[in-house]
Backbone as JSON, one array per atom type, in Angstrom:
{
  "sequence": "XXXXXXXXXXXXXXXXXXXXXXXXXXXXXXXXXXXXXXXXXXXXXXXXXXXXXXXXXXXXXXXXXXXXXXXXXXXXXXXXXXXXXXXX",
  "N": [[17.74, 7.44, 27.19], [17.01, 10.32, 25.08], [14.68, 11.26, 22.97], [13.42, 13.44, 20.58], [9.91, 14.74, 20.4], [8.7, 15.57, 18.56], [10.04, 13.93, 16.06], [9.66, 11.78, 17.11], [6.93, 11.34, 16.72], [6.25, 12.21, 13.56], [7.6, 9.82, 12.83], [6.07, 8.08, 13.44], [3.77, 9.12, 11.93], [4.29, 8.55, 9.37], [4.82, 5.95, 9.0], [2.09, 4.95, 9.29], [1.03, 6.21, 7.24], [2.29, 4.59, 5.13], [1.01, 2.35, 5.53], [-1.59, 2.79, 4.97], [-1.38, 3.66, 2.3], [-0.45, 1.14, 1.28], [-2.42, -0.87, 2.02], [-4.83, -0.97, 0.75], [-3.97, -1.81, -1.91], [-2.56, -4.1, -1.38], [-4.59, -5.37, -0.16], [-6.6, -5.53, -2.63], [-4.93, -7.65, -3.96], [-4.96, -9.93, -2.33], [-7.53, -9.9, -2.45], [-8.36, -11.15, -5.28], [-6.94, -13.17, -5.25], [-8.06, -15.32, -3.5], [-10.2, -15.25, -4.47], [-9.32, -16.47, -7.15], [-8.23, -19.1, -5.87], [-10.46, -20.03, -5.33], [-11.82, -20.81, -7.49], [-9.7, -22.52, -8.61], [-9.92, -24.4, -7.08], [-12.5, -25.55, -7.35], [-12.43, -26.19, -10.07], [-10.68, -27.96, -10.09], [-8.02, -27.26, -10.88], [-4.63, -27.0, -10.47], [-2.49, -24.65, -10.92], [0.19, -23.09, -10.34], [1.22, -20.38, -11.64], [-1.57, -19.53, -12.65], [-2.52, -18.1, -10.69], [-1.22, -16.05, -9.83], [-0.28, -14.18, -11.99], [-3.03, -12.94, -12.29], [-3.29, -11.78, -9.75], [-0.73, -9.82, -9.83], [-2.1, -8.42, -11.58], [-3.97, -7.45, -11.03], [-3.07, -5.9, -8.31], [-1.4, -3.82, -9.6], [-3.28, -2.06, -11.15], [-4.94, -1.41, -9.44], [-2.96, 0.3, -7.82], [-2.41, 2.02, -10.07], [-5.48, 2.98, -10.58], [-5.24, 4.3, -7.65], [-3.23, 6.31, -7.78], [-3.45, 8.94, -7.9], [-4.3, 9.88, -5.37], [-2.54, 8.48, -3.59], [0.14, 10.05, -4.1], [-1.25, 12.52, -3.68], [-1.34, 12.37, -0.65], [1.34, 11.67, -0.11], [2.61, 13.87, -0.71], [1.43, 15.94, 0.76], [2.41, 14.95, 2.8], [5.37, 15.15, 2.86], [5.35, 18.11, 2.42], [4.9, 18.59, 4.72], [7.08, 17.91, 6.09], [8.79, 19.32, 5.61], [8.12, 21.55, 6.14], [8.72, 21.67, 8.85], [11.34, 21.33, 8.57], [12.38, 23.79, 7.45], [11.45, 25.17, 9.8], [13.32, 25.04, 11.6]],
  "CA": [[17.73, 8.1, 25.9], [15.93, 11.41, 25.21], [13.62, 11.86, 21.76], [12.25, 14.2, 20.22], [8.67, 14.24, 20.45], [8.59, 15.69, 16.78], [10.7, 13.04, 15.51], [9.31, 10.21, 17.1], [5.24, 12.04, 16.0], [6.82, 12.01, 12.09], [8.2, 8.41, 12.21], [4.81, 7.39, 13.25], [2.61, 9.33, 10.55], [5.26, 8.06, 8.3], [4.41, 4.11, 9.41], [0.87, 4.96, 8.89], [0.83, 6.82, 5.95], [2.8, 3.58, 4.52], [0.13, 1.04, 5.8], [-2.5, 3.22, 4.58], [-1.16, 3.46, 0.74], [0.07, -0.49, 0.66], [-3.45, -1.45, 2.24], [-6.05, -1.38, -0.15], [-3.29, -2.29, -3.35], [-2.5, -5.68, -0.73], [-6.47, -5.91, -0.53], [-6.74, -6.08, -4.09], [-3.76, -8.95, -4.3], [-5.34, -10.9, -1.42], [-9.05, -10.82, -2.87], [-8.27, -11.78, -6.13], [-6.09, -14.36, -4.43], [-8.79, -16.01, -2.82], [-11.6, -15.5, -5.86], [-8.92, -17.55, -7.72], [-8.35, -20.03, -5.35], [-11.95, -20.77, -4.98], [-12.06, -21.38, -8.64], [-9.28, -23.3, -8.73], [-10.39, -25.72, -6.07], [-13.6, -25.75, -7.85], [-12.08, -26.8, -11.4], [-9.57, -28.58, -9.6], [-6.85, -26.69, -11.64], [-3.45, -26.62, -9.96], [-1.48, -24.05, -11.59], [0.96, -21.53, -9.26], [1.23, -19.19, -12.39], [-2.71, -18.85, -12.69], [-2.83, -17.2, -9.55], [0.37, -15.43, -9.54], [-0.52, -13.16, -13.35], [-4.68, -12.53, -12.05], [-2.71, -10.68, -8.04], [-0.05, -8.62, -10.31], [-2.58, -7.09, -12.64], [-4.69, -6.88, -9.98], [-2.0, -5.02, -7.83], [-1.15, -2.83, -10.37], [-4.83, -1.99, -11.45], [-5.43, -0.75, -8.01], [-2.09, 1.03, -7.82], [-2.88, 2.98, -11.18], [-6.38, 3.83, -10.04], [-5.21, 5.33, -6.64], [-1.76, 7.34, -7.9], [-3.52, 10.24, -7.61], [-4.56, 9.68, -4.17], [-1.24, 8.16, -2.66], [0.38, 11.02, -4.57], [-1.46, 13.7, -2.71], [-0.77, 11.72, 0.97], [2.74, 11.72, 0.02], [2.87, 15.19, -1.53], [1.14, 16.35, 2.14], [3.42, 14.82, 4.23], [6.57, 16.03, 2.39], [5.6, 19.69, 2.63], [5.05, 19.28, 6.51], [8.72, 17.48, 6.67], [9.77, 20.29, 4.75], [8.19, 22.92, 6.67], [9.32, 21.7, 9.76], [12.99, 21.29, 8.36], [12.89, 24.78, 7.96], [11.92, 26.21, 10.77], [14.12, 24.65, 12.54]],
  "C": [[16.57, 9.09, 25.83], [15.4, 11.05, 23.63], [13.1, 12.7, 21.9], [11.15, 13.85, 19.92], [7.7, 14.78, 19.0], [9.04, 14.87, 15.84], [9.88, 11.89, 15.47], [7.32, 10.58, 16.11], [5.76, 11.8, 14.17], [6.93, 10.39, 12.36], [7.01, 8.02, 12.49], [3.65, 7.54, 12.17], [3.4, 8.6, 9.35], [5.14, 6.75, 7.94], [2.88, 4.36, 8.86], [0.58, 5.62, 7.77], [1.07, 5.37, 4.55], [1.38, 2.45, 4.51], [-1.21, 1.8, 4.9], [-2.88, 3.36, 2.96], [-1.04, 2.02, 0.34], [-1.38, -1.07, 0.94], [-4.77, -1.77, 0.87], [-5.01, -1.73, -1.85], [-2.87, -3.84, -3.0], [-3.79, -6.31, -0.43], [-6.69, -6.63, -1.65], [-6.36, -7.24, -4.78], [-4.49, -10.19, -3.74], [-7.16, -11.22, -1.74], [-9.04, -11.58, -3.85], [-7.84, -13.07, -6.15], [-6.92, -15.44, -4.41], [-10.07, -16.2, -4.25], [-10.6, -17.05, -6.71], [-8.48, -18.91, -7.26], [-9.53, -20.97, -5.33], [-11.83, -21.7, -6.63], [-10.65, -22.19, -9.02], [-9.33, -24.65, -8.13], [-11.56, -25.96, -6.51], [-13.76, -26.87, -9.12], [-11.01, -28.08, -10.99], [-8.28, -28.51, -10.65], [-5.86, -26.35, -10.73], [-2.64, -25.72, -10.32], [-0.91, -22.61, -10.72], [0.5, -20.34, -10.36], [-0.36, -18.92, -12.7], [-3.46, -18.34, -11.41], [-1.84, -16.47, -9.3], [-0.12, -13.84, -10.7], [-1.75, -12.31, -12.5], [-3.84, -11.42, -10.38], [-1.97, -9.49, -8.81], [-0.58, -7.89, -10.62], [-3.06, -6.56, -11.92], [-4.48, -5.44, -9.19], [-2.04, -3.67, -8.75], [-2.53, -2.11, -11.06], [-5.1, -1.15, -10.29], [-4.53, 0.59, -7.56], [-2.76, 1.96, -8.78], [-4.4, 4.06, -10.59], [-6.03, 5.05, -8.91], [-4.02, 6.29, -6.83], [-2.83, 8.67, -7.22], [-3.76, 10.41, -6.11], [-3.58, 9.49, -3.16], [-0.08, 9.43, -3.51], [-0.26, 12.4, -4.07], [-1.16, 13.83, -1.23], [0.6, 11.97, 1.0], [3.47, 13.41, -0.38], [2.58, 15.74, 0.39], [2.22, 16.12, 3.41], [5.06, 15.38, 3.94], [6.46, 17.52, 2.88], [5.36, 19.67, 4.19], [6.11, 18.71, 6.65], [9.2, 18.81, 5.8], [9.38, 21.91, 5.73], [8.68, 22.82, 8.06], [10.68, 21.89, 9.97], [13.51, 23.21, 7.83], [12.43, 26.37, 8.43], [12.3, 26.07, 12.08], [15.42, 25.36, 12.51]]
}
């Protein structure tokens, strides 16, 4: 099998562009995670849903902050799939 070596170069910034936006909003999920774990093993409070609410907002908290940021990454890589698509 042949590839293009523009194709396969895209599907890889494309993988990393992904890991690079989900990373620090799955940071955010996974510290809070653990802060509330501690303090639940501390209090010895069992409760799924008080670690489940404290990751979402979290999540979303982190999301909000960076839009503008994963919104310029994604804005960037569009206009080079776009300028490649045509001048092809």
């Amino acid at each position: 099998m042949h590839y293009d070596e523009q194709a396969v170069s895209l599907a890889r910034e494309m993988l990393l562009i992904t890991l690079k936006i989900a990373a620090p909003i799955l940071g955010a999920g996974l510290i809070i995670g653990l802060l509330v774990s501690l303090v639940q093993s501390i209090t010895s409070i069992q409760d799924q849903t008080l670690s489940f609410v404290p990751k979402i907002v979290a999540m979303i908290a982190a999301a909000a902050l960076l839009l503008p940021w994963i919104v310029a990454k994604l804005v960037a890589y569009a206009g080079q799939l776009l300028s490649l698509a045509s001048g092809a």
